[in-house]
N, CA, C, O and CB atoms as a CASP TS submission, in Angstrom:
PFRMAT TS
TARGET T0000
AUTHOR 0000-0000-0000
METHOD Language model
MODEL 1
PARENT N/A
ATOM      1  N   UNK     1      88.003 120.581 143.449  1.00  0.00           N
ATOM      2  CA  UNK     1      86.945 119.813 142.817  1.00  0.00           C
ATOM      3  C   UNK     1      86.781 120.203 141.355  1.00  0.00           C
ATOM      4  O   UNK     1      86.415 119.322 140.576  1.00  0.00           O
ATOM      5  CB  UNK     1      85.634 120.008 143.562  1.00  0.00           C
ATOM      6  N   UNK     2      87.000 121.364 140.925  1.00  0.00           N
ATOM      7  CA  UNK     2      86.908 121.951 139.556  1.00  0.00           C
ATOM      8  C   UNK     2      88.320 121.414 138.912  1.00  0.00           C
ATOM      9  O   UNK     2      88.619 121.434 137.718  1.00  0.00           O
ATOM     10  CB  UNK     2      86.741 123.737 139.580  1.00  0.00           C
ATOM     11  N   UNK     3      88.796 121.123 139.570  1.00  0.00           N
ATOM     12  CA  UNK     3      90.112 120.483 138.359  1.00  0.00           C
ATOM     13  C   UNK     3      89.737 119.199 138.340  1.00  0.00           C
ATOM     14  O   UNK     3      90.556 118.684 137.578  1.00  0.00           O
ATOM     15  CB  UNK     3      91.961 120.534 138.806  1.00  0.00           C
ATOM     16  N   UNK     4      88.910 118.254 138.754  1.00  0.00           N
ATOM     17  CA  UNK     4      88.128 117.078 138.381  1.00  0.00           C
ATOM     18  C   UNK     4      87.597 117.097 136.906  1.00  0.00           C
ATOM     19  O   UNK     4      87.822 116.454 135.881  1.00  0.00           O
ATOM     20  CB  UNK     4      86.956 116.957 139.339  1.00  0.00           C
ATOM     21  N   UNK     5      86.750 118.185 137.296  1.00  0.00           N
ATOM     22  CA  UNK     5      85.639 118.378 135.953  1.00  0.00           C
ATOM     23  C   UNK     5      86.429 119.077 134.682  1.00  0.00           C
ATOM     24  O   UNK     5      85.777 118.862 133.660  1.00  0.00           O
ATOM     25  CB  UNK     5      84.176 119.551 136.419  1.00  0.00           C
ATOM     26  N   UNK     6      87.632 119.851 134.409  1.00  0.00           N
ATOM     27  CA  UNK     6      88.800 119.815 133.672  1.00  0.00           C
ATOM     28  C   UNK     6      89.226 118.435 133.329  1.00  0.00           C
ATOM     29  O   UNK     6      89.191 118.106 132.143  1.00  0.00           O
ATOM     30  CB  UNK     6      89.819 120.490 134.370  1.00  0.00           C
ATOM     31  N   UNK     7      89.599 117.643 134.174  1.00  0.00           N
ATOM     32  CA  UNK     7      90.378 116.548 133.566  1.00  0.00           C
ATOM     33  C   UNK     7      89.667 115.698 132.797  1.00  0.00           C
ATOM     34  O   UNK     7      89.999 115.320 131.674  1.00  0.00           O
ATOM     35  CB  UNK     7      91.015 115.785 134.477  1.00  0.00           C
ATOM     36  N   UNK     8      87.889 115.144 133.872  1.00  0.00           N
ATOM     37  CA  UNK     8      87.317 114.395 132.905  1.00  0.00           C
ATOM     38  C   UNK     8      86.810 115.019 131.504  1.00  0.00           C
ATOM     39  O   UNK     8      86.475 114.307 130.558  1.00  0.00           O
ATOM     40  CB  UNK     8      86.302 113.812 133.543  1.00  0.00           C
ATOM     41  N   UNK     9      86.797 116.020 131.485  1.00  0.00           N
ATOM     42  CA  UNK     9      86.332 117.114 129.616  1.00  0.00           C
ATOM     43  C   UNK     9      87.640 117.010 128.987  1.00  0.00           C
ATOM     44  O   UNK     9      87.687 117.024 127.757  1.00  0.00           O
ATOM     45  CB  UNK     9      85.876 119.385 129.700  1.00  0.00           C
ATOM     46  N   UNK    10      88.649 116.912 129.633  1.00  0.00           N
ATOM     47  CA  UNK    10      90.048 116.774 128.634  1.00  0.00           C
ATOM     48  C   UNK    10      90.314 115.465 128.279  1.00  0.00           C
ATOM     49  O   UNK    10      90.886 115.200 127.222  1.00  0.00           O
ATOM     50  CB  UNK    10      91.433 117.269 129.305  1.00  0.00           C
ATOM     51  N   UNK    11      89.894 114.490 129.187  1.00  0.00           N
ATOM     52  CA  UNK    11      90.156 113.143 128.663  1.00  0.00           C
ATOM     53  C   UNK    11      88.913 112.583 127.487  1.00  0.00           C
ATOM     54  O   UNK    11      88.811 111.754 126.582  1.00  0.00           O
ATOM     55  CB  UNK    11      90.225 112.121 130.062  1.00  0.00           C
ATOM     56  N   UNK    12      88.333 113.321 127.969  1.00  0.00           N
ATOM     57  CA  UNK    12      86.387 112.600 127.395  1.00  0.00           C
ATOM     58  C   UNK    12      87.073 113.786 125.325  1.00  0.00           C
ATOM     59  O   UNK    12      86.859 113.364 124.189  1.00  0.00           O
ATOM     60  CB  UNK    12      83.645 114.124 129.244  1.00  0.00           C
ATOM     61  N   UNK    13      87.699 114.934 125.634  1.00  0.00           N
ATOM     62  CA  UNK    13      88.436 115.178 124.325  1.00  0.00           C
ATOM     63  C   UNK    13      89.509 114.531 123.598  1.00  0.00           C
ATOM     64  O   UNK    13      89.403 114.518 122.371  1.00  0.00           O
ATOM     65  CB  UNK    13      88.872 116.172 124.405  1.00  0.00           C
ATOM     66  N   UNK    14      90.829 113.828 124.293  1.00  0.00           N
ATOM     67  CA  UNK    14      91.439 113.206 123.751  1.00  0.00           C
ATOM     68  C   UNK    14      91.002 111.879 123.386  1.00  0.00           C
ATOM     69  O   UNK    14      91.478 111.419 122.348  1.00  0.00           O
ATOM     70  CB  UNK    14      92.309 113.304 124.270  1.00  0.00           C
ATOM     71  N   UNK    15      90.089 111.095 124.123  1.00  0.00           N
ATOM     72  CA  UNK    15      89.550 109.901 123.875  1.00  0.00           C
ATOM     73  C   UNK    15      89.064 110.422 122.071  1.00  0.00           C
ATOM     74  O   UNK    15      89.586 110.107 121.001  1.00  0.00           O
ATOM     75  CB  UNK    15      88.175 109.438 125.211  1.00  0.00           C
ATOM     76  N   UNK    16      88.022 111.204 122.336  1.00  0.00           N
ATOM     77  CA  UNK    16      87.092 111.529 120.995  1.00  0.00           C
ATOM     78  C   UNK    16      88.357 111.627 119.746  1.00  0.00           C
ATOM     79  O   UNK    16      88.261 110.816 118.826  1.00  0.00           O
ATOM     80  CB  UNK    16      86.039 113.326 121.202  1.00  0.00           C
ATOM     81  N   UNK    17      89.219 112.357 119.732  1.00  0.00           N
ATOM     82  CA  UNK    17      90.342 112.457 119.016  1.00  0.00           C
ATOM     83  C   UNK    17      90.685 111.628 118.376  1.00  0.00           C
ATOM     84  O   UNK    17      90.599 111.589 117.149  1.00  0.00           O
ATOM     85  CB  UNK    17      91.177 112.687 119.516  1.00  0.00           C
ATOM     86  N   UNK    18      91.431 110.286 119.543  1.00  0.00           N
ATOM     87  CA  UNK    18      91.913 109.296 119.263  1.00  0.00           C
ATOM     88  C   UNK    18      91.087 108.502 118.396  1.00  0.00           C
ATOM     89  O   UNK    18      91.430 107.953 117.348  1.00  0.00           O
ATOM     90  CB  UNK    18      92.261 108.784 120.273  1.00  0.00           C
ATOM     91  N   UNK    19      89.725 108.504 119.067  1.00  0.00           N
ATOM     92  CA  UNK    19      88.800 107.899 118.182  1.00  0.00           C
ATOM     93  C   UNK    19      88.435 108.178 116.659  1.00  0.00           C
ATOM     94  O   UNK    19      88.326 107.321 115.782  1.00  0.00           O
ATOM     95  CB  UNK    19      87.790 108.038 118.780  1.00  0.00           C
ATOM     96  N   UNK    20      88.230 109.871 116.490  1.00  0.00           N
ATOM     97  CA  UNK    20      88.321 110.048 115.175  1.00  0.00           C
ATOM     98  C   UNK    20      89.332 109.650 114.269  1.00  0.00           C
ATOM     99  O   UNK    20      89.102 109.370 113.093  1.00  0.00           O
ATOM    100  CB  UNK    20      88.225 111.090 115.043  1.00  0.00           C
ATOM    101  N   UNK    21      90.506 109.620 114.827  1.00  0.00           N
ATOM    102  CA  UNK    21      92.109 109.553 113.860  1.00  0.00           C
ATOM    103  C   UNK    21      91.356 107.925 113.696  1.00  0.00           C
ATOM    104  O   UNK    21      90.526 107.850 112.790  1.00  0.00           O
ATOM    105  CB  UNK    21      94.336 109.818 114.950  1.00  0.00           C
ATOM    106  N   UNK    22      91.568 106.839 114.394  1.00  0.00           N
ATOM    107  CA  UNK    22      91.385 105.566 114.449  1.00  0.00           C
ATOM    108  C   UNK    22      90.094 105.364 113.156  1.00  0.00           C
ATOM    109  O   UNK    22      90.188 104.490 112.294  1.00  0.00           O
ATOM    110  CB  UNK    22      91.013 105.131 116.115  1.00  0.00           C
ATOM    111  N   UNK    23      88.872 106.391 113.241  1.00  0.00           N
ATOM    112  CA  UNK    23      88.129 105.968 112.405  1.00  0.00           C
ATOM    113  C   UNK    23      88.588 106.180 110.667  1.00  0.00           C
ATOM    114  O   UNK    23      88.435 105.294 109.826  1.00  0.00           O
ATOM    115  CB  UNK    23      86.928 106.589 112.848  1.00  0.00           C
ATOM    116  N   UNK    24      89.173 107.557 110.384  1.00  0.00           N
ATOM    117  CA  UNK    24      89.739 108.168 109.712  1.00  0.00           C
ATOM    118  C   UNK    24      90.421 107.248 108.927  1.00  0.00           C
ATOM    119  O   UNK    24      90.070 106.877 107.807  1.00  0.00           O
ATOM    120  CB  UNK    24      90.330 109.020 110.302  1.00  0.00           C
ATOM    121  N   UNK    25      91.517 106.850 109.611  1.00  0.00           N
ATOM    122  CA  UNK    25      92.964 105.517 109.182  1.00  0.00           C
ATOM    123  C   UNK    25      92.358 104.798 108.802  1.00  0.00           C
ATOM    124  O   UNK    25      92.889 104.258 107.832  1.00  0.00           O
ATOM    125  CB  UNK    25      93.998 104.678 110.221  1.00  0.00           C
ATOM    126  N   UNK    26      91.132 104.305 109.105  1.00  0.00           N
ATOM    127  CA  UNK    26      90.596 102.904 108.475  1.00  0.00           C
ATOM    128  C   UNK    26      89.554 102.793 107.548  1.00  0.00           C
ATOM    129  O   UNK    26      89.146 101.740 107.060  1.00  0.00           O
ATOM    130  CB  UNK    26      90.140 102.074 109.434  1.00  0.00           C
ATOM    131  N   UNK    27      89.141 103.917 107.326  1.00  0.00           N
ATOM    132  CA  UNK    27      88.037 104.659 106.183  1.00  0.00           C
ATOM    133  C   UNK    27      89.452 105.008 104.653  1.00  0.00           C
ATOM    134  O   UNK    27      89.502 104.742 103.452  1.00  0.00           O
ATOM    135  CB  UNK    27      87.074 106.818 107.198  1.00  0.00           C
ATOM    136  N   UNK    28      90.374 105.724 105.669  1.00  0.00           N
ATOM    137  CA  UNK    28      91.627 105.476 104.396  1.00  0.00           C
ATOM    138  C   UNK    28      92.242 104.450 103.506  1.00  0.00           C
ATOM    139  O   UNK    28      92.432 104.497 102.291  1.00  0.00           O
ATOM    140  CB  UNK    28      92.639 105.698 104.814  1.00  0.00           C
ATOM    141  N   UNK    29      92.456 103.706 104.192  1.00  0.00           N
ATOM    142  CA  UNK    29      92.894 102.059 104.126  1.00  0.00           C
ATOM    143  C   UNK    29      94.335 102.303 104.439  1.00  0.00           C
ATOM    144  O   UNK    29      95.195 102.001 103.611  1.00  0.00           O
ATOM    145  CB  UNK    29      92.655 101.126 102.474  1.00  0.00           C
ATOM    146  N   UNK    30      94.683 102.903 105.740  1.00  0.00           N
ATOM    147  CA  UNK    30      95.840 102.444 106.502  1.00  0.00           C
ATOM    148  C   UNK    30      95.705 101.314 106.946  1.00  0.00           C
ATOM    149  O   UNK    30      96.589 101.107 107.777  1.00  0.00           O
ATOM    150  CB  UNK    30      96.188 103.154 107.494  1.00  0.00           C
ATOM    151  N   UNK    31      94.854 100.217 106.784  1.00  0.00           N
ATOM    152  CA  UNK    31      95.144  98.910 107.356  1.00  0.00           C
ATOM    153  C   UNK    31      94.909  97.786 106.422  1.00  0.00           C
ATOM    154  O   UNK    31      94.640  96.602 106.626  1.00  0.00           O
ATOM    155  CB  UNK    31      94.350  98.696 108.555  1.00  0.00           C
ATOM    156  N   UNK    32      95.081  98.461 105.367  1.00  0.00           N
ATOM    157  CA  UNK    32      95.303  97.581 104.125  1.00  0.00           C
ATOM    158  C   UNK    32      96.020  96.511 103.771  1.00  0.00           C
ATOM    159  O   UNK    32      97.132  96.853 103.370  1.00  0.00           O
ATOM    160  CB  UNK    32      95.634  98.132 103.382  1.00  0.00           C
ATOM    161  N   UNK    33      95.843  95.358 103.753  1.00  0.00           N
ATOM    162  CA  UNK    33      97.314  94.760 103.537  1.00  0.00           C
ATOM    163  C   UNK    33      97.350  94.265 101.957  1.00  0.00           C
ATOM    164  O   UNK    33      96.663  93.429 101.370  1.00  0.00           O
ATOM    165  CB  UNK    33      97.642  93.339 104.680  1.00  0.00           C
ATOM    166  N   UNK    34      98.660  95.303 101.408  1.00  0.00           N
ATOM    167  CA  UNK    34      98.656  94.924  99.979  1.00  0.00           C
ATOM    168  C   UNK    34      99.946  94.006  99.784  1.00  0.00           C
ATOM    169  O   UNK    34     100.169  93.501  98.684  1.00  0.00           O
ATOM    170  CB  UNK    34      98.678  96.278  98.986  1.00  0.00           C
ATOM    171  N   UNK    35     100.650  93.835 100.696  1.00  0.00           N
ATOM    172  CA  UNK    35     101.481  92.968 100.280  1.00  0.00           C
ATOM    173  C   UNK    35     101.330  91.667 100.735  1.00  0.00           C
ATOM    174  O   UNK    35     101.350  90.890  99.781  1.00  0.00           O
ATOM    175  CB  UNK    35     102.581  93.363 100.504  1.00  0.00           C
ATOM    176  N   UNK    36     101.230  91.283 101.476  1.00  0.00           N
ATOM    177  CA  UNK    36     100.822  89.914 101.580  1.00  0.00           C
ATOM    178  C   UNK    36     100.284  88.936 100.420  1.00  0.00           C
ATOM    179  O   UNK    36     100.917  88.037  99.867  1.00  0.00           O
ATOM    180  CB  UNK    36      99.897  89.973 102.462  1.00  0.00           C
ATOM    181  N   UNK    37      99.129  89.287 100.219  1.00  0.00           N
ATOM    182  CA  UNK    37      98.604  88.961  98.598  1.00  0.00           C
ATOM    183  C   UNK    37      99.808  88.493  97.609  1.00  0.00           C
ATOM    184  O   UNK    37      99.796  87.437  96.976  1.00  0.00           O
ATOM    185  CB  UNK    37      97.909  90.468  97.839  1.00  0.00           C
ATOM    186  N   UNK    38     100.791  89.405  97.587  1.00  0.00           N
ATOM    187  CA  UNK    38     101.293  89.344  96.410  1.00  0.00           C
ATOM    188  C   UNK    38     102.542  88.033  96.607  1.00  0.00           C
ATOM    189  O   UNK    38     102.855  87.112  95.853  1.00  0.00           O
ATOM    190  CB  UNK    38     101.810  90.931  95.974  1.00  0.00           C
ATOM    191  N   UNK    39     103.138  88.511  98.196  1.00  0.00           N
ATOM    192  CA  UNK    39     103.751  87.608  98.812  1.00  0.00           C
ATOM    193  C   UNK    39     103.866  85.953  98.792  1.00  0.00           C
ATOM    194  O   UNK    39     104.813  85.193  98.593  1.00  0.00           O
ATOM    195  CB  UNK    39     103.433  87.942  99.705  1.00  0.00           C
ATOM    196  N   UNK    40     102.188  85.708  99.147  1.00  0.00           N
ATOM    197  CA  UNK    40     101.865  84.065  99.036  1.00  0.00           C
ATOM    198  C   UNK    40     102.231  83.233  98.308  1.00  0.00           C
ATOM    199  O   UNK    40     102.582  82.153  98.783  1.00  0.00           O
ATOM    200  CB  UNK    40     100.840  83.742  98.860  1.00  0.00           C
ATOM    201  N   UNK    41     102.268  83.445  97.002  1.00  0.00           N
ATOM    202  CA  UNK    41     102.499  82.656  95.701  1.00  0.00           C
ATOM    203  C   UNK    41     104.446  82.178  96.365  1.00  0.00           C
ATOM    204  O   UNK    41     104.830  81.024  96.174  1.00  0.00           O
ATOM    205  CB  UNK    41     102.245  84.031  93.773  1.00  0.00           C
ATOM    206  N   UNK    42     105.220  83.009  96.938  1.00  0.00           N
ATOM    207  CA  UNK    42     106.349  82.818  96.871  1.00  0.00           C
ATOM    208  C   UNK    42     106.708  81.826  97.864  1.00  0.00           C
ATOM    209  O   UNK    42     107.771  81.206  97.903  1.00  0.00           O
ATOM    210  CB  UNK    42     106.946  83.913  96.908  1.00  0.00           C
ATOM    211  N   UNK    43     105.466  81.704  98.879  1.00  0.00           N
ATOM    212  CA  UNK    43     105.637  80.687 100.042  1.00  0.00           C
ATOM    213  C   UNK    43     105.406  78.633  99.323  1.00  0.00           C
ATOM    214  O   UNK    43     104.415  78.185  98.746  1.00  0.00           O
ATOM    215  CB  UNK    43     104.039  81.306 101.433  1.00  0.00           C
ATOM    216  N   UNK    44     106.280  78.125  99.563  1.00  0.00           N
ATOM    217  CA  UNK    44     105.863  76.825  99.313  1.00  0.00           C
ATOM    218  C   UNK    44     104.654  76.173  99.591  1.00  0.00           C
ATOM    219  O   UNK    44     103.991  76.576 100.547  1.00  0.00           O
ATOM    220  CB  UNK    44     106.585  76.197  99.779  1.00  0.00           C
ATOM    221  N   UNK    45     104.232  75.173  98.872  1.00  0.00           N
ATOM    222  CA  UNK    45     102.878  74.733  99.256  1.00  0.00           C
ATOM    223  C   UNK    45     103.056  73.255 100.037  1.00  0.00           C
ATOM    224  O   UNK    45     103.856  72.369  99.734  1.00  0.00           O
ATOM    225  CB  UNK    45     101.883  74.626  97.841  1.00  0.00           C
ATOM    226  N   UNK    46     101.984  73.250 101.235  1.00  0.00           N
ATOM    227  CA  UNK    46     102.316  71.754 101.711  1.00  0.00           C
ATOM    228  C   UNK    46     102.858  70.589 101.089  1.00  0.00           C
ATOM    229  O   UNK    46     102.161  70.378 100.096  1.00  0.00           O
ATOM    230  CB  UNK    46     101.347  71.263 102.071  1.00  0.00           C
ATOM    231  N   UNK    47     103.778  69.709 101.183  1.00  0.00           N
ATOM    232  CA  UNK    47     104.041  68.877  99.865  1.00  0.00           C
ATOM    233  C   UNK    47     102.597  67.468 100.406  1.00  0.00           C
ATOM    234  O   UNK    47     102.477  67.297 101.619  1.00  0.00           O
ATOM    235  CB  UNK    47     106.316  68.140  99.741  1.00  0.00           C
ATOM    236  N   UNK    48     101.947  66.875  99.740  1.00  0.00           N
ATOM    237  CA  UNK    48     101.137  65.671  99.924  1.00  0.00           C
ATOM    238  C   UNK    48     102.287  64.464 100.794  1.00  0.00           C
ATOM    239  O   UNK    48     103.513  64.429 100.694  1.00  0.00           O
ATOM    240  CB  UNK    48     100.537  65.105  98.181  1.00  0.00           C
ATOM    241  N   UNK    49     101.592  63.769 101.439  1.00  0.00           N
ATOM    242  CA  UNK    49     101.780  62.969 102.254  1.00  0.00           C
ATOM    243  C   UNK    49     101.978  61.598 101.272  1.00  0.00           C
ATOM    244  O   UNK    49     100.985  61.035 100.810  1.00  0.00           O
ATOM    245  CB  UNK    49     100.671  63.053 103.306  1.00  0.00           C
ATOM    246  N   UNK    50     103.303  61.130 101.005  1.00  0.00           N
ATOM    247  CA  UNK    50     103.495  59.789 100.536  1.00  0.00           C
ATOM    248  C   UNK    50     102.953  58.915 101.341  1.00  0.00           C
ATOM    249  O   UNK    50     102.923  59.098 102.558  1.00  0.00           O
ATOM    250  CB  UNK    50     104.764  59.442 100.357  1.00  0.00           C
ATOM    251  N   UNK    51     102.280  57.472 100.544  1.00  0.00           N
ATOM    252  CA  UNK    51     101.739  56.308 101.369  1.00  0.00           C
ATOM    253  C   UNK    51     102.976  55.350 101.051  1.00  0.00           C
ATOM    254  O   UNK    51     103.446  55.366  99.913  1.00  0.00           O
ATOM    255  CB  UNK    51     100.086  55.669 100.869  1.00  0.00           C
ATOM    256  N   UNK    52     103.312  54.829 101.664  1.00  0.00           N
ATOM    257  CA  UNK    52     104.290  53.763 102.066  1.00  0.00           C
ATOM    258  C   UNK    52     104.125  52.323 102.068  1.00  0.00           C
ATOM    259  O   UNK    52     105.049  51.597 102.435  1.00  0.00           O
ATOM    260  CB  UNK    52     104.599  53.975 103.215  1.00  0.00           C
TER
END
């Protein structure tokens, strides 16, 4: 029964972990997207619809 209460304190620690790194990365701006932005201009633009 005591290796229950081990596992859930080890998971209830790696959860917290995971969670800090996750908050961390995104307070950094690992989820930044800087290229895209720059990207767009190179994509074609819809052409308008000729009337006939």
């Amino acid at each position: 029964m005591s290796v229950i209460y081990i596992l859930i304190i080890l998971s209830v620690i790696v959860a917290g972990t995971f969670l800090g790194l996750f908050i961390w990365a995104n307070k950094s701006g690992q989820y930044d997207d800087t290229t895209t932005p720059s990207m767009r201009m190179l994509f074609d633009d819809k052409k308008p619809e000729s009337k006939d």
